[in-house]
C-alpha positions as protocol buffer text, in pm:
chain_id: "A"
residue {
  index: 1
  type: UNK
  ca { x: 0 y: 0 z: 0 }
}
residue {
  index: 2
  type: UNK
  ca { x: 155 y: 365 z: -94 }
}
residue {
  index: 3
  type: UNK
  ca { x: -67 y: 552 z: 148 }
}
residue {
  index: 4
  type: UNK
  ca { x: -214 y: 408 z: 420 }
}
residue {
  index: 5
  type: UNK
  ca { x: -357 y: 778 z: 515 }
}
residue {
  index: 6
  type: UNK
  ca { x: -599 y: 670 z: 227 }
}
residue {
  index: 7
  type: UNK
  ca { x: -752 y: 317 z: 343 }
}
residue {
  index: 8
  type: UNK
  ca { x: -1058 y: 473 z: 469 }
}
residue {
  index: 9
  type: UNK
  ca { x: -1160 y: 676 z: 123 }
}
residue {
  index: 10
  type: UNK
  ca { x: -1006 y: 299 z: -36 }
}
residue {
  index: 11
  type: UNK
  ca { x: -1271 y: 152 z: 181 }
}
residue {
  index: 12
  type: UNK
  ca { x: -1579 y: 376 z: 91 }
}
residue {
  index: 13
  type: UNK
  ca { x: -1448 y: 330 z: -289 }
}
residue {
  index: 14
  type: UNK
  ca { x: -1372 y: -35 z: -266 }
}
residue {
  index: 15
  type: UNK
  ca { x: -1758 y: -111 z: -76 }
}
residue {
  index: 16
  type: UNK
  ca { x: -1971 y: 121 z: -385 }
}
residue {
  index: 17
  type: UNK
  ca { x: -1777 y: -89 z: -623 }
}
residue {
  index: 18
  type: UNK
  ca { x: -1791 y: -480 z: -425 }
}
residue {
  index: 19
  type: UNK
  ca { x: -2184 y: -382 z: -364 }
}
residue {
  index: 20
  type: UNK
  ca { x: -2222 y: -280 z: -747 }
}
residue {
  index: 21
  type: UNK
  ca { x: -2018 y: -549 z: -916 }
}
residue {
  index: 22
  type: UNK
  ca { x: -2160 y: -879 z: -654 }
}
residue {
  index: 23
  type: UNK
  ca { x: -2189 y: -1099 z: -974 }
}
residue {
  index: 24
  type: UNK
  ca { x: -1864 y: -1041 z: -1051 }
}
residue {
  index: 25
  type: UNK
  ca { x: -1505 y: -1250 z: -1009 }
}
residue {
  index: 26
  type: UNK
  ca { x: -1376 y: -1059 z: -740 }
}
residue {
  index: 27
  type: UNK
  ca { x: -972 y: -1137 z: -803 }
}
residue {
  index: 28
  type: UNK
  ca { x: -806 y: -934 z: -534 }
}
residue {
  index: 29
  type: UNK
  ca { x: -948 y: -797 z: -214 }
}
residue {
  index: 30
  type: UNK
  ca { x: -647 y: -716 z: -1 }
}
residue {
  index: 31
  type: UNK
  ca { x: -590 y: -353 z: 223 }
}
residue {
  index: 32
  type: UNK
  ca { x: -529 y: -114 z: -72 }
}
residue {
  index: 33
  type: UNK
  ca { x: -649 y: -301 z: -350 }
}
residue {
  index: 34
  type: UNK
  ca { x: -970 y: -420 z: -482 }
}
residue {
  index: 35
  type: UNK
  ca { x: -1014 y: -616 z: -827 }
}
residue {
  index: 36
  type: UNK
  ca { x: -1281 y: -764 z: -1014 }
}
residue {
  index: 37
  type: UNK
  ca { x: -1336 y: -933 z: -1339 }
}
residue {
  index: 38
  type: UNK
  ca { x: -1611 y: -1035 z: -1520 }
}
residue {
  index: 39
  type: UNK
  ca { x: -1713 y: -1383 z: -1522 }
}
residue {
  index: 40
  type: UNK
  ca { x: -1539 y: -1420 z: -1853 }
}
residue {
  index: 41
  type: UNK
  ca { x: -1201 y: -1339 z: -1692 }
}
residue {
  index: 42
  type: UNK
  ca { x: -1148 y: -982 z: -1813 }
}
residue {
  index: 43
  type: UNK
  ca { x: -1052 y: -698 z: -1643 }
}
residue {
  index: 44
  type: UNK
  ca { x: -1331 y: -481 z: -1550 }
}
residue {
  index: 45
  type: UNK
  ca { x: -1312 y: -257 z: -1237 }
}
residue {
  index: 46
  type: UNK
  ca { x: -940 y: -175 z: -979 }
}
residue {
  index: 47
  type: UNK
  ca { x: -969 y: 15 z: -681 }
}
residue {
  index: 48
  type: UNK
  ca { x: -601 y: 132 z: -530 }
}
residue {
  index: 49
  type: UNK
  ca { x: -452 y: 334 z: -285 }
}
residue {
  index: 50
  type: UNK
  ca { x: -141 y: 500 z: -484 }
}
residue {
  index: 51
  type: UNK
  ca { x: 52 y: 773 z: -329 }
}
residue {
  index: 52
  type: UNK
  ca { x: -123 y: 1077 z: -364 }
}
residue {
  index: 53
  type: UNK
  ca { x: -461 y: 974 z: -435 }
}
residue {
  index: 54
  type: UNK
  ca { x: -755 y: 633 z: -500 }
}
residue {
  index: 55
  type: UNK
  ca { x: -781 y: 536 z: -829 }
}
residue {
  index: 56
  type: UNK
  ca { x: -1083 y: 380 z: -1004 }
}
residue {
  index: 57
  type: UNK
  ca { x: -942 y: 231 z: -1310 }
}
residue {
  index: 58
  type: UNK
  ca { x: -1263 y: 126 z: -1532 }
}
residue {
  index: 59
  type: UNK
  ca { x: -1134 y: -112 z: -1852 }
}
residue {
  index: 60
  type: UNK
  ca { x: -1467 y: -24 z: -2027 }
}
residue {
  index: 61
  type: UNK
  ca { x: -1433 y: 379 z: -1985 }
}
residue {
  index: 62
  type: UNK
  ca { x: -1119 y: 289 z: -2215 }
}
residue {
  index: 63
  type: UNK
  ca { x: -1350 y: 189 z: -2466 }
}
residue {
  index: 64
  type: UNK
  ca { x: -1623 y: 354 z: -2453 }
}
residue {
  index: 65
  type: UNK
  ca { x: -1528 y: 706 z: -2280 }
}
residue {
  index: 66
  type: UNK
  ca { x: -1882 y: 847 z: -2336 }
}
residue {
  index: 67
  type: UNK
  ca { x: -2024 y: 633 z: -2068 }
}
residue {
  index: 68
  type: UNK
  ca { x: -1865 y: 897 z: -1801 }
}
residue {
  index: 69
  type: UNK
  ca { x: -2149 y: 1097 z: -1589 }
}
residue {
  index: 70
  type: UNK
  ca { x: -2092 y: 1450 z: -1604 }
}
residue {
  index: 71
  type: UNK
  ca { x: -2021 y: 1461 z: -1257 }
}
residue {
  index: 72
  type: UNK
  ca { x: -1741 y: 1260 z: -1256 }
}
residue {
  index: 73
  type: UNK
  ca { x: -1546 y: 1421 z: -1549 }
}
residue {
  index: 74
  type: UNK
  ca { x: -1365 y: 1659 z: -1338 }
}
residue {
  index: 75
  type: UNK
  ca { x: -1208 y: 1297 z: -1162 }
}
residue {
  index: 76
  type: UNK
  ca { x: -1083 y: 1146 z: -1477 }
}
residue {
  index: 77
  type: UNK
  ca { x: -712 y: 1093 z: -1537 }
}
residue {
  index: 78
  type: UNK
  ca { x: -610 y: 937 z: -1830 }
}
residue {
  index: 79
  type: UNK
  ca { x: -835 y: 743 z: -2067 }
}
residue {
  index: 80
  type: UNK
  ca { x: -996 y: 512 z: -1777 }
}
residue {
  index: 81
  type: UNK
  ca { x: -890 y: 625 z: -1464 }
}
residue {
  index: 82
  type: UNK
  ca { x: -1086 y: 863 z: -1206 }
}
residue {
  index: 83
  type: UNK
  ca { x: -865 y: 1015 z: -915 }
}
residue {
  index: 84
  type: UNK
  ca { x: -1013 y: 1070 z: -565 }
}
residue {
  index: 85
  type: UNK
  ca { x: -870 y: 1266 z: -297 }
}
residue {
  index: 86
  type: UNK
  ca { x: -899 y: 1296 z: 83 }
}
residue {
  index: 87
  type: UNK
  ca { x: -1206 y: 1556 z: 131 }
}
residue {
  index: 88
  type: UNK
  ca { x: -1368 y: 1514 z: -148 }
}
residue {
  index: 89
  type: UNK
  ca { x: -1701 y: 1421 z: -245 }
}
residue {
  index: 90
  type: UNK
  ca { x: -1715 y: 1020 z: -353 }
}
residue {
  index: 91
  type: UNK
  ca { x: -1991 y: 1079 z: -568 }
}
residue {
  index: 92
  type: UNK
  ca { x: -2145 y: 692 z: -511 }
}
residue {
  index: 93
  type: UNK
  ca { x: -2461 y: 787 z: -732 }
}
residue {
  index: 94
  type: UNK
  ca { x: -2305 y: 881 z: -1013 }
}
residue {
  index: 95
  type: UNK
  ca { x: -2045 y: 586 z: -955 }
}
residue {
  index: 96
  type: UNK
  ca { x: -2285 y: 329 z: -947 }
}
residue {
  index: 97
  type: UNK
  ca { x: -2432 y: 498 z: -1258 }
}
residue {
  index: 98
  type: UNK
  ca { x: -2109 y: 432 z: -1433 }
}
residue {
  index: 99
  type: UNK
  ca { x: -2060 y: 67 z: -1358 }
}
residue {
  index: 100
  type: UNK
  ca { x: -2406 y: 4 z: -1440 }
}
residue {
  index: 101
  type: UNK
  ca { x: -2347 y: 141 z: -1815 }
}
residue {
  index: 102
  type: UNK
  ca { x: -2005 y: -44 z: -1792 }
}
residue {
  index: 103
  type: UNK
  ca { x: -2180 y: -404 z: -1691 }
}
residue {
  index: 104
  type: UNK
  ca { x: -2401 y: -302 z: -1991 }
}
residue {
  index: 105
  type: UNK
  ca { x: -2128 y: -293 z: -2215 }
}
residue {
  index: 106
  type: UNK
  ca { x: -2017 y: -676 z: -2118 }
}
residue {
  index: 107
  type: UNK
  ca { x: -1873 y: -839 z: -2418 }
}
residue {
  index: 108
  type: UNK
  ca { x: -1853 y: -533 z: -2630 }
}
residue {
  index: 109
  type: UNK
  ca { x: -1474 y: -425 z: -2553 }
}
């Protein structure tokens, strides 16, 4: 783990995405880091405590970057990661909104 300071925004990240993605392989679920896959054995959703900030990496925002809510655009890093931070808002609605679009979108990247 790069920042333990971080485990309890990890935790609040890691239990909107284990609660929204049940039905899924769940690959890793360690302190820090959270993976799942879907039953077909491909990467779908990463939760991890790096050093400055939780990431959310999202394989099928990769593919398919209009899936995004609004809200969460100001998060995004890169072409399928969102950043949180200490102090912010975690923005569960609109993160259950996106891995509802992404489990939509099963077999299609």
């Amino acid at each position: 783990m790069k920042n333990d300071r971080l485990i309890f925004l990890w935790a609040e990240l890691a239990e909107v995405v284990r609660t929204n993605c049940s039905t899924m392989n769940l690959v890793c679920d360690e302190p820090g880091d959270l993976r799942i896959e879907t039953m077909q054995g491909r990467p779908f959703v990463t939760v991890r405590i790096q050093k400055e900030h939780v990431g959310l990496y999202v394989l099928p925002l990769y593919y398919h970057p209009d899936i995004l809510p609004l809200a969460l655009y100001p998060r995004k890093s890169g072409k399928s990661t969102l950043k949180f931070n200490k102090g912010q808002e975690l923005l569960e609605p609109d993160i259950k909104q996106l891995l509802q679009r992404c489990q939509a979108l099963i077999g299609a990247y």
